[in-house]
Steps between C-alpha positions, in 0.01 A plus 500: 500500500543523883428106478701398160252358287490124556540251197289255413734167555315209356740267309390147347339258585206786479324336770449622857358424825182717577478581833290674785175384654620118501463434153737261309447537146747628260431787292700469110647809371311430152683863354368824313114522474344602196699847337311750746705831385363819762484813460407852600450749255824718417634819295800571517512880639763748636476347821434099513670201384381132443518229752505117448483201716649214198676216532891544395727168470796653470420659890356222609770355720407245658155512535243380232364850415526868613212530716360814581816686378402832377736630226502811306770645237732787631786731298828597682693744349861629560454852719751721264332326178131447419550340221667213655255304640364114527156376557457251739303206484315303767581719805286403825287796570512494913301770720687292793854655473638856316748511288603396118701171537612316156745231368850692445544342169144651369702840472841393504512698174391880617793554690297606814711678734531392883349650809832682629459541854540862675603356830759270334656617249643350247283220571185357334153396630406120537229387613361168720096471498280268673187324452417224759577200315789649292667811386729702200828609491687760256628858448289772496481741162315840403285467194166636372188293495210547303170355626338510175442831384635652767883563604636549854530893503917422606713223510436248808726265629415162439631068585650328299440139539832277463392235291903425337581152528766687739368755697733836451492530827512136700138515740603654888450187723242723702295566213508083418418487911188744441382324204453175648801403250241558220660868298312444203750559179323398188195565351308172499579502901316872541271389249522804338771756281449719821286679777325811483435578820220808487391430910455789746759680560744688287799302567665152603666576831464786756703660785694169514657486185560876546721485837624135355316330846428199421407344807133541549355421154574128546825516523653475176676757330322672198721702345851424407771733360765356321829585297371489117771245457427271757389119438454414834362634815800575694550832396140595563298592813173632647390811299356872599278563176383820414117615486551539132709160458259291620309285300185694392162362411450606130139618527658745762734647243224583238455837403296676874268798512623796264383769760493775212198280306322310749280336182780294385460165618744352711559119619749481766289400754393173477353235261203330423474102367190383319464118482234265294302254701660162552298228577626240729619245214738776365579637126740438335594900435334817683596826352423813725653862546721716714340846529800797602387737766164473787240813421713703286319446221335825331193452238607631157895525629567291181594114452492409862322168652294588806641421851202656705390308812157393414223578731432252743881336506610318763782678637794423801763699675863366518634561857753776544467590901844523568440331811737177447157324404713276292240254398234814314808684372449527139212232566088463525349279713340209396230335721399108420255249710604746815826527456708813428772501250707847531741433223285507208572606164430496160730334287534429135790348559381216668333235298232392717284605864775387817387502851462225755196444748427193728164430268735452178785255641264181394562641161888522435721375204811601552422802603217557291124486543353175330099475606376189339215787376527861467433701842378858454550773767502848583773731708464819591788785426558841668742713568828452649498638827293527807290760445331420206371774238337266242253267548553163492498332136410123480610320223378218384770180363517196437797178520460211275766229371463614149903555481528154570285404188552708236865660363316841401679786617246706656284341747310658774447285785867388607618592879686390740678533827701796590864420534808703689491774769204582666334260255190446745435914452513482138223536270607496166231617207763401167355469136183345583337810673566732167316214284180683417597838671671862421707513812648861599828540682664812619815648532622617821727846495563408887233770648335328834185654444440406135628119460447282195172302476372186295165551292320218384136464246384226295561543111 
């Protein structure tokens, strides 16, 4: 979720202004089309768990539906206790960000114990993170998570979203600064029970949380440590966190290699995320799967679903060059009508296509694209850096106004500009791109010469 997903905000009359290309008509939001429920095929094995794209009123906020908000069940369990454990519902699956973020009061009842920080002690771990239109605030606890059949091989640390009416600890000003004054505390304002962020690398924050430097990552402070008794942030301050403190992305913390049976599967290294086909006027539900592991799947290993990179996949490197290349760290490239968009990404997360380009601005509703007919294109993605290993992959897409007709959740053909830093470099691919794909996303264990890649084929 490197761009927080972006709501739907249509309130009544249901009647807007289409516009782009000169044309003055109106187009009426007429609701739902006809019960179109989606779906790939799915059995539930050792290694997957089921995905939904659904409408939820009770996390609807305050947009009209939950568009293009992937969801899937997770279980967090206290780390001394196994058996004390709570499923939760509704938690935004997002290959954007790492980390398992939920609503405090979800497991207010498991006693989770807090992050203790080495290079403070007697202080506990809080945590500030930011999205580009808003961000959460709350402590940070050690739990286990299971990702359907599988559990996280030890405890990780994880966030803790404060969603009390009065925050246990009152928000740092710095953190409300970075947020854009938007720290998201309930759930109808995420839109979700949580984040499971399953992106590339293995945790939240690198050498900047660990030396508590704060000044070149946007400057905003990350990491707090506080007294456990404190209700405000006076008492806290910038925090050095700990390799193994940090926030770590589940999917990391799965059970690795066992080096004395190399035929047991393993799925620590990445994930794969199998979409129906949505057409552009939208269903009403789409059920897919999350797949654990990338190519670590051995024929007659047992109950496993198959994570093999098909033949023929598209495939693009993330830039790692260490060479301050800012814009392809952790990025591909996306190229579009000639011009070149190094901070491209693919994002579940993010609820629709965002980039900007001169031939589009004809076609803007507050911020999103609104063609008075759907336009259909094609981009081309490689890798991340400048020399390229993998040949170019076009991909073909399309932008319609179908969000602005119908209130099913997931619809295929909304975009819309970029927005924030850099926004003219940004090429965001969110739920839309995985609609009719199995999408394959690494894990990188920080080695320059082997860094994480996306894989893309058609269903």
């Amino acid at each position: 979720m490197k761009l927080l997903l972006r709501l739907v905000a249509l309130a009544l009359p249901l009647v807007l202004a289409a516009c782009g290309g000169g044309d003055s008509t109106t187009t009426t939001l007429t609701g739902a089309a006809a019960n179109i429920n989606l779906a790939t095929a799915f059995t539930q094995t050792n290694n997957n768990l089921r995905l939904v794209v659904e409408d939820v009123p009770a996390l609807r906020g305050f947009a009209v539906t939950n568009t293009n908000t992937l969801y899937a069940d997770i279980r967090v369990c206290n780390p001394s206790d196994d058996t004390q454990c709570v499923t939760i519902d509704h938690v935004l699956v997002d290959t954007g960000s790492v980390g398992l973020r939920v609503m405090a009061s979800k497991v207010s009842g498991l006693a989770l114990p807090p992050v203790n920080l080495s290079n403070h002690p007697g202080d506990v771990s809080h945590e500030c993170f930011q999205f580009v239109i808003g961000g959460l605030w709350g402590r940070n606890a050690v739990a286990n998570v299971w990702l359907g059949q599988q559990r996280t091989a030890t405890p990780v640390s994880i966030h803790l979203i404060d969603d009390g009416a009065t925050p246990a600890v009152a928000v740092p000003a710095d953190c409300t600064n970075a947020t854009n004054g938007s720290v998201l505390s309930t759930a109808a304002s995420l839109g979700a029970n949580g984040i499971l962020g399953i992106g590339n690398t293995t945790v939240d924050c690198g050498y900047n949380c660990t030396v508590g430097d704060y000044t070149g990552i946007g400057a905003f402070i990350q990491y707090y440590h506080c007294p456990p008794a404190a209700t405000d942030t006076s008492t806290c301050g910038p925090a050095s966190v700990a390799a193994n403190e940090i926030v770590y992305n589940p999917v990391s913390a799965l059970p690795g290699p066992d080096p004395q049976d190399p035929t047991v599967p393993f799925f620590n290294n990445g994930v794969v995320i199998k979409m129906p086909a949505v057409s552009g006027a939208g269903a009403t539900s789409a059920r897919g799967e999350l797949i654990l592991g990338v190519n670590t799947y051995l024929p007659g290993s047992g109950n496993y679903s198959d994570n093999r990179v098909p033949n023929g996949a598209a495939k693009a490197e993330l830039g790692v060059d260490y060479q301050f290349n800012i814009d392809s760290y952790l990025n591909v490239t996306t190229t579009f009508r000639g011009t070149d968009y190094p901070i491209s990404y693919l994002d579940t997360g993010t609820n629709g296509i965002f980039f900007s380009h001169p031939d589009l601005a004809g076609y803007v509703c507050s911020s999103w694209y609104c063609p008075p007919s759907t336009l259909f294109f094609s981009a081309d993605i490689s890798d991340g850096k400048a020399i390229k290993t993998n040949l170019a992959a076009p991909v073909s897409f399309q932008i319609g106004n179908g969000m602005f007709y119908t209130q099913n959740p997931a619809i295929s053909d909304n975009a819309g500009e970029a927005i924030g830093q850099d926004s003219a470099k940004v090429f965001a691919w969110g739920l839309p791109f995985f609609y009719g794909r199995q999408v394959y996303l690494t894990i990188w264990d920080f080695d320059p010469l082997n860094p994480p890649w996306y894989a893309w084929a058609p269903i």
